[in-house]
N, C-alpha and C positions, 0 to 999 in steps of 0.2 A: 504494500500500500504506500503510493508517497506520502509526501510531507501533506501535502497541500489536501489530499483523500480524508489525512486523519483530522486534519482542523476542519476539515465539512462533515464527516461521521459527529465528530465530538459536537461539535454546533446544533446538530439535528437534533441530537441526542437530551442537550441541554440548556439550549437556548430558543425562546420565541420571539423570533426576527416581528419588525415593525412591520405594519402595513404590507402587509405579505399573507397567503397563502400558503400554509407552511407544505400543502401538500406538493406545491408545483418546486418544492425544492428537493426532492428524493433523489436518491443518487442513481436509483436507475432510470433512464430518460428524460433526466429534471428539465422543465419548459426552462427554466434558469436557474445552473448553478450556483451556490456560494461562492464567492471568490474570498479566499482567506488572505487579508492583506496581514504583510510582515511588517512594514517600514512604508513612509510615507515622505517624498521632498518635494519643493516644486510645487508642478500639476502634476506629478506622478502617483499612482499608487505602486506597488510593487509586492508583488507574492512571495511565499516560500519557495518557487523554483525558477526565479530569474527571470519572471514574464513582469511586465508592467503594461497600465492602464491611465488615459491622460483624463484626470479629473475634470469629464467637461461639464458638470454641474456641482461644481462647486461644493461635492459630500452632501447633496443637499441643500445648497444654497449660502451655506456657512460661513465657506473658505472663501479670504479676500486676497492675500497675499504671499498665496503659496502655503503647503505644509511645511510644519517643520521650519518656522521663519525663524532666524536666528537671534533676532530682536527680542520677539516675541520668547520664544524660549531663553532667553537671558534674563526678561523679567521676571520671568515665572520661579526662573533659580533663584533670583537674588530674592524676591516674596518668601518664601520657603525659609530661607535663613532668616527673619525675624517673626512674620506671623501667620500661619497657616490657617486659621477662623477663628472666631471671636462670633459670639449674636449679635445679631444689631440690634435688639430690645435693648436700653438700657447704656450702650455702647457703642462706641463711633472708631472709627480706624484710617487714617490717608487714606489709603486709594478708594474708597466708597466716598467718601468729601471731594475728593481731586476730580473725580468721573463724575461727580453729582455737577460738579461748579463748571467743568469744561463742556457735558451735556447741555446744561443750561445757557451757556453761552453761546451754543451753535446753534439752539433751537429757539430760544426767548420763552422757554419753559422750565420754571424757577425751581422747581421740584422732586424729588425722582424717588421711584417705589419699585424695590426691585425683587424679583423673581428668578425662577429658573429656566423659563423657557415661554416660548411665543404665546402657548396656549394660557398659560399662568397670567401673561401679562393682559389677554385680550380679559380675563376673569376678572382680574384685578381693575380694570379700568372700566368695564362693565358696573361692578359692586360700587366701585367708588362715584359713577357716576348717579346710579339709583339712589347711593345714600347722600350722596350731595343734596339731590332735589329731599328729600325727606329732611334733611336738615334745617335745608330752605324753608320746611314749612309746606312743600308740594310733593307729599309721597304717593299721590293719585299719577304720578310724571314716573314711572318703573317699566315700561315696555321698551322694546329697540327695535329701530329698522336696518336691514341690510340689504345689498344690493345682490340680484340674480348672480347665481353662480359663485359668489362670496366664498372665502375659505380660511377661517379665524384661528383653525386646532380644533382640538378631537375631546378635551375634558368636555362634563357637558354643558356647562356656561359659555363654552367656547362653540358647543355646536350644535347651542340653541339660535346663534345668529350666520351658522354655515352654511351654505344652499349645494350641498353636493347630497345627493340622497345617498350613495354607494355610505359616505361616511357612517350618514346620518338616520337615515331608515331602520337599523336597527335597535337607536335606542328612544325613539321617539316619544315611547311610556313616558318617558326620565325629562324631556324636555317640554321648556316652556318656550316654544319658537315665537322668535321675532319675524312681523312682517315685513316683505321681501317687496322690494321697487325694482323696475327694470334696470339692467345692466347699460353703463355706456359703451361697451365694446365696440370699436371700432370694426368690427367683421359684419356688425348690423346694416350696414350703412345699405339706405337706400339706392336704386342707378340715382346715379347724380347727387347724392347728399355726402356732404364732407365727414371727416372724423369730427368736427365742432357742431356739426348740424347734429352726427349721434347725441355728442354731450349734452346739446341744449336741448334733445327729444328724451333723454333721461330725469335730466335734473326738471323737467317742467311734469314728470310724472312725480317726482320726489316733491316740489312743492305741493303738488297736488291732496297727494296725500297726508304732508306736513299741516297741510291749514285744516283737514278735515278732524285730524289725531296726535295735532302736539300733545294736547290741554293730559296724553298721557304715556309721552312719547320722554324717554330720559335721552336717549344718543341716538346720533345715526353712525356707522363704523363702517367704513369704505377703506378698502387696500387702495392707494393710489398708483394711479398709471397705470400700472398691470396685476390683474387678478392672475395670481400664478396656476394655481390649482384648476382655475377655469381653461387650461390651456391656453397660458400667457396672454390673455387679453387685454389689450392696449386702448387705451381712452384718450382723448384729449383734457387738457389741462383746468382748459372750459370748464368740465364739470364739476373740480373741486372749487372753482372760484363761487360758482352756483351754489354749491353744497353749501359752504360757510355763509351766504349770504342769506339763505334759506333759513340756516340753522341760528344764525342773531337771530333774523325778522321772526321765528317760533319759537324762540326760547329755548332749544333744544339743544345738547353738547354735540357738537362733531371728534368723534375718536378716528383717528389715522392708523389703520397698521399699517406700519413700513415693516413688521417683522421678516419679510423676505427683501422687500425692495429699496429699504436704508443702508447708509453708508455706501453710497457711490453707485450700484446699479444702477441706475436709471441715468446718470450721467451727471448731476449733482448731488449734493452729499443727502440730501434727503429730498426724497419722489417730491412731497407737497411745494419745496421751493420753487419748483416750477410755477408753478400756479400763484405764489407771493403771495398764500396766505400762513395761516397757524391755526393750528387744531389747539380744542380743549383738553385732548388726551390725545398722546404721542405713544403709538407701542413699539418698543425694537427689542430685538434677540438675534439672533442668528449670524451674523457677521460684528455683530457688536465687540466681540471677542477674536477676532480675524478667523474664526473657527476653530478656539480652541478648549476651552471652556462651556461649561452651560451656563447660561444668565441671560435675565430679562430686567426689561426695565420701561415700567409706566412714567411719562414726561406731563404733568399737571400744570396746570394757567396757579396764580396767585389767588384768585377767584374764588376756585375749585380748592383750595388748601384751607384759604379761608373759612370755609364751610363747617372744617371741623375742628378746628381752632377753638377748642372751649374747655373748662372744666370737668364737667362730665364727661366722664370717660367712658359712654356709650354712643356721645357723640363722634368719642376718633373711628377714625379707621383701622379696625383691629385684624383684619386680614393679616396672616405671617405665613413665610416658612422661613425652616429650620436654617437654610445655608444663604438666607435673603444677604444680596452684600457682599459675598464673598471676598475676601481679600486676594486671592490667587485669581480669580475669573476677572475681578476690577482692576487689577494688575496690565491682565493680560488686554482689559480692554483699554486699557490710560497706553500701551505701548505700539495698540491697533491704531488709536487717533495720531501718536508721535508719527507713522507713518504714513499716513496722509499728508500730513504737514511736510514731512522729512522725502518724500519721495516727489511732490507735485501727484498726488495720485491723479486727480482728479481730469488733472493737465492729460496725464499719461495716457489716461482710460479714455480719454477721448480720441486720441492719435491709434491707440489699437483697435477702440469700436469702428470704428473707419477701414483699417488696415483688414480687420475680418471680417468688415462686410465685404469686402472685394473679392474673399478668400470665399465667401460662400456663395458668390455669386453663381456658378453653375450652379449649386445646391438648389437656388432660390429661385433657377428657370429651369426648374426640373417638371416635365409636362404633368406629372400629378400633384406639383405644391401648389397647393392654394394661402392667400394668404401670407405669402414672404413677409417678416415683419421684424421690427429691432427698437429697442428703446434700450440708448448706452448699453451696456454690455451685457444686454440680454436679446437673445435671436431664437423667430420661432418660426416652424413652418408648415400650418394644416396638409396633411396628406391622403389625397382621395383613395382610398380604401377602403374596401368591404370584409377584411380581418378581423374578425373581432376581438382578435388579442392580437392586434398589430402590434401594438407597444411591448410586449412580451418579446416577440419575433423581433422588432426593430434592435432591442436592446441586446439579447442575444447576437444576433449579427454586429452589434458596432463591440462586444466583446473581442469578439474575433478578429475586429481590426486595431487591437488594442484601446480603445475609447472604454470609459463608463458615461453613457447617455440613460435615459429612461425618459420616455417619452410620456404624455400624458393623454391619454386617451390613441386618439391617431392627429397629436400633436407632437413632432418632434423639435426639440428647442436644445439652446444651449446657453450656460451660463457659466463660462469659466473661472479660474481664478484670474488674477487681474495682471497677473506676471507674465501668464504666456506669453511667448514669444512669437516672432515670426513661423520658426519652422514648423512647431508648438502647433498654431494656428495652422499653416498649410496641412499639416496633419490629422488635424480634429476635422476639416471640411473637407479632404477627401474622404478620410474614415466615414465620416459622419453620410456623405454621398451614396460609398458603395452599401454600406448597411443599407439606406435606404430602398436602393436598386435590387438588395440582396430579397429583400422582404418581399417588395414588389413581385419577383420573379417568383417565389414560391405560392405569392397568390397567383400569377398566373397560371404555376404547375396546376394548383387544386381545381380552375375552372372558377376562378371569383374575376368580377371585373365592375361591380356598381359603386357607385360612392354614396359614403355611409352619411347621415346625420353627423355632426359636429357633436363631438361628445368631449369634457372636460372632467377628466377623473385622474385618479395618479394609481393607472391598472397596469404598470409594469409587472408587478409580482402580483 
């Protein structure tokens, strides 16, 4: 048995992998096997027997600037040699101050509540925003609205405002769902109506129904610019200007998750700048840490802090967990922002989203992509197929070419780390091509040829 046989027996055996099926990972005929990664640098992954794979999504949307950054791993050493955790009830530590005061500074959100991950934070900013209006004096204001296709995390406060059924259909006993307004996806677009015509045919449904059902409406929670989960659906900027202007004139909190599409995706350091507005609640995780660390973290107005500002201690915000603050994940993320600052990212990431949009340009007049599409350093491209586990099949084939992709429904996309390089990139879009063409062909073999409904699910596994 090699190396690589025994970490996927051992795995099977005793681990239950995310978002997965764990049947389609058996070792005899698995739709996709485990890849047992050893060591990680770069955008590489690399296994126990000399193969490697180019991290073209990011571990999940995580990784900013390469594994294994040596920055990054320096802070994390030198954190280690003085404080390893501490609670934050009670107790305060640098780098949870340093990351609270430099957050604040980049976002004009004075505040920060932090967690362990995306889903914790959309929870956290949810609670906070219900108990706001109850403080207020208006506890009749406790419902949310989210927008079609929406994809918040999988706790169930997080997927009470999610609109993917695959997630969410199962636990639906358990949830109190929030009313869902039409998406701006730019894939809607009438013949002849722009991506801003989408936005202002969405946001004129969202007023809509703002003026009908503020009087019990706490947030409204929109991922800006691209709903990732939706199969990277792209919006104009339109509509978050609409969203805020909506949400003063009803009295309503606007919460942001940037948990996949902050810190630089999008091409500025946070998706909503575009748009030059400020949300009442800011959610980030996932690259917050340049993907090395779990932590999250709610960004609050003065307003919203206010609220619970009082003697009564039923009035605070008593939400916790155990490793809220971390001193090693706040490290890691005080050394993630040095980087930005210290490299021009922002500069950079511009010059390479440029550089591989040219690299995927056959990719993107490929006669079954529909849909070629790119916001900063994320590229996606609907593909007409009638597979119903194309994404399975896609992802297995860009194995093959050494890539890690996972497509999302029969949307293939890519969100690299931000270092790739030229060759790097010439690499990921060829790969990423013939996987394509590979998939393709074996629908052909089976006698499939219609295209399918647009579907936005994360059914790689």
């Amino acid at each position: 048995m090699s190396v690589n046989d025994d970490w996927r027996r051992r795995s099977l055996a005793a681990v239950w992998h995310p978002c997965t099926q764990m049947k389609l990972h058996e070792p005899q005929g698995a739709a996709l096997p485990l890849i047992p990664v050893a060591r990680a640098e770069g955008v590489w992954l690399h296994d126990h027997e000399g193969n490697r794979y180019l991290d073209a999504i990011s571990s999940w949307w995580v990784n900013l600037f390469g594994h294994n950054h040596p920055a990054i791993r320096a802070a994390l050493i030198d954190q280690l040699h003085t404080l390893d955790h501490v609670m934050l009830a009670g107790f305060t530590h640098a780098p949870v101050v340093e990351l609270s005061e430099r957050l604040g500074a980049l976002t004009g959100l004075g505040h920060a509540f932090y967690g362990s991950d995306g889903a914790s934070a959309t929870e956290i900013a949810l609670k906070m925003s219900a108990h706001h209006w109850r403080n207020a004096g208006r506890g009749g204001k406790n419902r949310f609205v989210g927008v079609a296709g929406g994809y918040h995390g999988e706790t169930v406060g997080a997927l009470a405002v999610t609109d993917i059924p695959l997630f969410r259909e199962a636990y639906a006993p358990l949830l109190r769902l929030a009313a869902t307004v039409p998406s701006p996806d730019a894939r809607q677009a009438a013949p002849g109506e722009t991506p801003a015509g989408v936005a202002e045919r969405a946001a004129t449904a969202l007023g809509d129904w703002l003026a009908e059902h503020a009087h019990e409406t706490a947030a409204v929670i929109i991922e800006p610019l691209i709903q990732c989960a939706a199969g990277m659906a792209m919006h104009d900027p339109l509509y978050l200007r609409r969203a805020r202007e909506l949400c003063d004139r009803h009295q309503v909190h606007l919460v942001l998750d940037e948990i996949a599409v902050g810190f630089g995706r999008t091409g500025t350091l946070f998706a909503h700048q575009q748009a030059g507005i400020r949300p009442d609640f800011l959610c980030l995780s996932k690259g917050l840490t340049g993907g090395t660390l779990p932590l999250s973290v709610v960004l609050s107005t003065d307003a919203v802090f206010a609220a619970f500002y009082d003697d009564a201690v039923a009035r605070g915000f008593l939400h916790s967990h155990s490793y809220t603050g971390n001193p090693l994940a706040c490290r890691a993320a005080l050394a993630t922002l040095d980087l930005f600052e210290q490299t021009d990212a922002l500069r950079q990431n511009a010059a390479s989203s440029a550089r591989l949009a040219a690299q995927f340009a056959p990719l993107s007049a490929h006669p079954r992509v529909r849909h070629a599409r790119q916001c900063g350093m994320v590229f996606a491209w609907d593909v007409a197929s009638s597979l119903p586990d194309f994404a399975r099949r896609c992802a297995r084939h860009a194995l093959a070419q050494g890539l890690l992709l996972r497509p999302i429904g029969h949307t293939l996309y890519a969100m690299p780390p931000y270092v790739i390089d030229e060759a790097e990139g010439e690499l990921l879009a060829r790969g990423a091509l013939a996987a394509l063409q590979a998939t393709l062909d074996e629908e052909v073999a089976a006698g499939a040829g219609r295209e399918p409904t647009h579907q936005g699910v994360m059914d790689a596994v």
